[in-house]
C-alpha positions in Angstrom: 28.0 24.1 81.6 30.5 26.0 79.5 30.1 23.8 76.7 26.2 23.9 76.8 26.3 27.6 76.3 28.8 27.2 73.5 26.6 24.9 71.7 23.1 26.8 72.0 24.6 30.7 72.2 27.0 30.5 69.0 26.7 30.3 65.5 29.2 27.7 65.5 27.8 25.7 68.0 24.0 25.8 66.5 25.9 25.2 63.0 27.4 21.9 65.0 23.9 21.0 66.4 22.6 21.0 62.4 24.8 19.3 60.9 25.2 16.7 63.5 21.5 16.3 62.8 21.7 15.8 59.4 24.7 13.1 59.9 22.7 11.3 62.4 20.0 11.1 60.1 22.0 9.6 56.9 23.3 7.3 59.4 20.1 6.0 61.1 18.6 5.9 56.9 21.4 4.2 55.4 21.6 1.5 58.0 17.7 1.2 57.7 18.1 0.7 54.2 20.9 -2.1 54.5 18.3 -4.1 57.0 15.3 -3.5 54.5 17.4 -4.7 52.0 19.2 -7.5 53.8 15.3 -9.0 54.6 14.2 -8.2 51.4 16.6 -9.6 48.8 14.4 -11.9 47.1 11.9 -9.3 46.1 9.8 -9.6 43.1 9.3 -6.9 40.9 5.0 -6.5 40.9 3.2 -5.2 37.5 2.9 -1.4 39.5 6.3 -1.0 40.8 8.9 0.8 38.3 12.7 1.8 39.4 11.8 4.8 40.6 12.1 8.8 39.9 15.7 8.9 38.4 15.3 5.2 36.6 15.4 7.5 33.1 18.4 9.1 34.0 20.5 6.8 35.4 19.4 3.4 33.5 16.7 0.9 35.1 17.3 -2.9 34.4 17.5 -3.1 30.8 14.0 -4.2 30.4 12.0 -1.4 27.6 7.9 -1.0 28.0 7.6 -0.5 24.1 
């Protein structure tokens, strides 16, 4: 029961709570994403889809749209 109180009636214990969170949830979305991927290798590219929001920035697939 000590630890219970620890983790809900401190700052450090709350702080511990929320970033556990936030770790569990990176983990549970990165090994969705290696699954999605995994099934989905052979993906064509439609007309519609481009590479994303930061495709600009960080480079796409060398095709232009001039």
């Amino acid at each position: 029961m000590d630890f219970v109180t620890w983790l809900f009636d401190t700052r450090a214990g709350v702080a511990a709570i929320f970033i556990g969170g936030i770790a569990l949830c990176l983990l549970i979305a990165f090994i969705l994403e290696r699954r999605t991927k995994r099934m989905y290798f052979d993906h064509p590219k439609g007309d519609g889809e481009d590479d994303g929001i930061f495709s600009g920035i960080f480079g796409g697939d060398g095709e232009d749209d001039e």
